[in-house]
C-alpha positions as CSV (number, residue, x, y, z in Angstrom):
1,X,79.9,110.8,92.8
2,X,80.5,107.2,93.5
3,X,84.1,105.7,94.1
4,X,83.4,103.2,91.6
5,X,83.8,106.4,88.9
6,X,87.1,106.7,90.8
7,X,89.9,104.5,88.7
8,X,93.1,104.5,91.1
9,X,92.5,104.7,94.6
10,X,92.1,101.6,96.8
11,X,90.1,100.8,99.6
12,X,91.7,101.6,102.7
13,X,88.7,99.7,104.8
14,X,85.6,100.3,106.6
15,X,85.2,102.5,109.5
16,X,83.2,100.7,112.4
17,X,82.3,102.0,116.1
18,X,84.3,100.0,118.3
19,X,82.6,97.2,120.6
20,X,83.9,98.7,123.6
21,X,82.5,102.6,123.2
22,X,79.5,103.9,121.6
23,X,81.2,107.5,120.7
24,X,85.1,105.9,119.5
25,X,85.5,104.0,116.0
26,X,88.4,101.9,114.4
27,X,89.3,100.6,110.9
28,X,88.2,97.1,109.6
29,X,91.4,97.6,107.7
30,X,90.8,95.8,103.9
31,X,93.2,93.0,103.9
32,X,95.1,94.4,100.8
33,X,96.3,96.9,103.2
34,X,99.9,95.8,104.7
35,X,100.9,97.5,108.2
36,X,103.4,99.2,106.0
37,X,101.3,100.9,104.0
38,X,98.8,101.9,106.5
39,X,101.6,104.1,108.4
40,X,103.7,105.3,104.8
41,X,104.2,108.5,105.1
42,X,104.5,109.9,101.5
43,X,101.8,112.0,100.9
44,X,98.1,110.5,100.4
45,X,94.9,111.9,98.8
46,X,91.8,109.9,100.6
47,X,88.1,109.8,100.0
48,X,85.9,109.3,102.8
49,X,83.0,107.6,101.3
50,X,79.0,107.0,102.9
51,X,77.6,104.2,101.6
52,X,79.4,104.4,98.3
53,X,79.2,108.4,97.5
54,X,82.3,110.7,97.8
55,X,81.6,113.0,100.9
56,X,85.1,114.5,101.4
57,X,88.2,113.8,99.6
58,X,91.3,115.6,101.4
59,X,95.5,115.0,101.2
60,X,97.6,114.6,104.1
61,X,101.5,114.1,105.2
62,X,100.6,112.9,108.7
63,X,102.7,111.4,110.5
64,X,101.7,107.8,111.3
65,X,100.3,106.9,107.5
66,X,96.6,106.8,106.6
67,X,96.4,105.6,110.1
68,X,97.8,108.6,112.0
69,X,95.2,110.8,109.7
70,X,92.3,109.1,111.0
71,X,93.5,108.4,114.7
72,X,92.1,111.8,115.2
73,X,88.8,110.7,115.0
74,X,88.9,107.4,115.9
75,X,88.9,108.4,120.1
76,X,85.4,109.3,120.3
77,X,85.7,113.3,121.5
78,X,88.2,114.9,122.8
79,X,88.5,118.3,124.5
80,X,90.7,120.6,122.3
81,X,89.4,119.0,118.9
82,X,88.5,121.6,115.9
83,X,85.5,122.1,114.7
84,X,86.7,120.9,111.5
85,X,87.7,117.5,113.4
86,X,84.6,117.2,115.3
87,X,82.1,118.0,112.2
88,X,83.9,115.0,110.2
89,X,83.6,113.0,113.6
90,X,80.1,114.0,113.6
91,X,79.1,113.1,110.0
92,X,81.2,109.3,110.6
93,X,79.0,109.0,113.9
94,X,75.7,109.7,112.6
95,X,76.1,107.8,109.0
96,X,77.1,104.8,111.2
97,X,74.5,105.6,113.4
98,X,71.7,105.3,110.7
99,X,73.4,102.2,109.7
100,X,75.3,102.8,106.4
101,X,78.5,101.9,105.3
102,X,81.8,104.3,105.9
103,X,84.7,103.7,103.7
104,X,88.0,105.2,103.0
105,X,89.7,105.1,100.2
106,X,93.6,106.3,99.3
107,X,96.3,106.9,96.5
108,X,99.8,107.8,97.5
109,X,102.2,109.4,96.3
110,X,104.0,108.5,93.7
111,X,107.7,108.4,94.2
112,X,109.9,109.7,91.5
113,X,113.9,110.3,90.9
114,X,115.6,113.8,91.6
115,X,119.0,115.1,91.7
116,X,119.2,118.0,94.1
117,X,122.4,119.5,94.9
118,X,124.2,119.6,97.5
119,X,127.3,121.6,99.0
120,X,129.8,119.1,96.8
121,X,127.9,118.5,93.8
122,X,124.4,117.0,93.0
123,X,122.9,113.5,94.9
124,X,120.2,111.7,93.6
125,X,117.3,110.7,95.7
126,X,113.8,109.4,95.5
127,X,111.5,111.4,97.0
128,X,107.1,111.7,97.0
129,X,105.8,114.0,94.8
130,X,103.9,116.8,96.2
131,X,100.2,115.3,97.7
132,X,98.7,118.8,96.9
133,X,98.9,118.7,93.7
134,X,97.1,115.2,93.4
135,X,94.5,116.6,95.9
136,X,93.8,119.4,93.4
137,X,93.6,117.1,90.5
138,X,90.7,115.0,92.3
139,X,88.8,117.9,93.6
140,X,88.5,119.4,90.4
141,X,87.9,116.4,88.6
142,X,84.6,116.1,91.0
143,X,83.8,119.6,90.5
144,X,83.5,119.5,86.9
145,X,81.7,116.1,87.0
146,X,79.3,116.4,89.8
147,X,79.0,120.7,89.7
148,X,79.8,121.2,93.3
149,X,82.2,120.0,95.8
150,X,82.3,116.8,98.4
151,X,79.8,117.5,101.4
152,X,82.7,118.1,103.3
153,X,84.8,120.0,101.3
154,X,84.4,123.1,103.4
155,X,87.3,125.0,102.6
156,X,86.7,124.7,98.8
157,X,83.4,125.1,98.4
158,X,83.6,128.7,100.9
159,X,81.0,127.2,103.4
160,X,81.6,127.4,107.0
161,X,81.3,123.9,109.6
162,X,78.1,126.0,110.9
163,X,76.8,125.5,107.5
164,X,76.6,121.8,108.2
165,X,74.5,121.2,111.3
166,X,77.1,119.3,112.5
167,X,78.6,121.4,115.1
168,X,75.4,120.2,117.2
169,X,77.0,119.4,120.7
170,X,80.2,120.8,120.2
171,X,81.5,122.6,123.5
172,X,81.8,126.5,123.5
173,X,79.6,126.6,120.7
174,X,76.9,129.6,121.0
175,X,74.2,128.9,118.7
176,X,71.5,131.9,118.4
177,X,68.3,131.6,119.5
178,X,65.0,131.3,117.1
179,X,62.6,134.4,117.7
């Protein structure tokens, strides 16, 4: 699926290997993108996108904004870094690598009025709805468009990060022998 099908997210910006390392990347941040927004917390559904095409869309709460859930991959590797980490590392590094275009997009939370009680009666607050729930509404809404999940939607689909080839230098990693 393209992220032109996609109505209400915004581009995030462009993900770009940084001049100074050949294995760590950074954000061309799109200029519609305020400092604040980049570390609001509320709750955020993103699509990682390869030259237009949907390869993972995922929710986070991290701390730090949409930045903070892409520092992770953003410093090249690291010792102690999942496989899950790595593999998405992986997949940036070598669609950059064969020159194409890697873009993330976002949609936050929206943030709606509740009274909650408290020990002397009820307060009313504003407060994010749930990111999980908007997660699940885009995931399925790929699912019964395209008939399968993102690329990188390992956890939904059932497939495992060996399943990708992407694990490919990953340290620890015993890898059985042809023959």
């Amino acid at each position: 699926m393209n992220i032109s099908q996609v109505k209400n997210m915004v581009r995030v910006g462009q993900i770009v290997r940084r001049e100074d390392h050949d294995k760590k990347l950074r954000f061309d941040w799109d200029e519609n993108i305020s400092k604040e927004l980049q570390k609001d917390e509320r709750g955020r559904v993103y699509a990682l996108c390869v030259d237009g095409e949907i390869h993972k869309l995922g929710g986070s709460q991290a701390k730090g904004g949409i930045k903070g859930t892409y520092d992770a991959y953003f410093s090249g590797f690291a010792k102690g870094m999942s496989a899950r980490t790595y593999c998405v590392w992986h997949h940036i590094m070598n669609s950059i690598n064969a020159g194409k275009t890697v873009e993330v997009y976002a949609v936050w939370a929206p943030l709606v009025e509740v009274t909650i009680p408290t020990m002397h009666g009820d307060e009313t607050k504003k407060m994010p709805v749930d990111f999980h729930t908007i997660e699940e509404a885009f995931v399925k809404a790929y699912v019964e468009q395209e008939g399968k999940y993102p690329f990188l939607n390992m956890q939904e689909s059932g497939r495992r990060w060996e399943d990708t080839g992407l694990l490919e230098g990953y340290p620890g990693l015993w890898v059985p022998k042809n023959g």
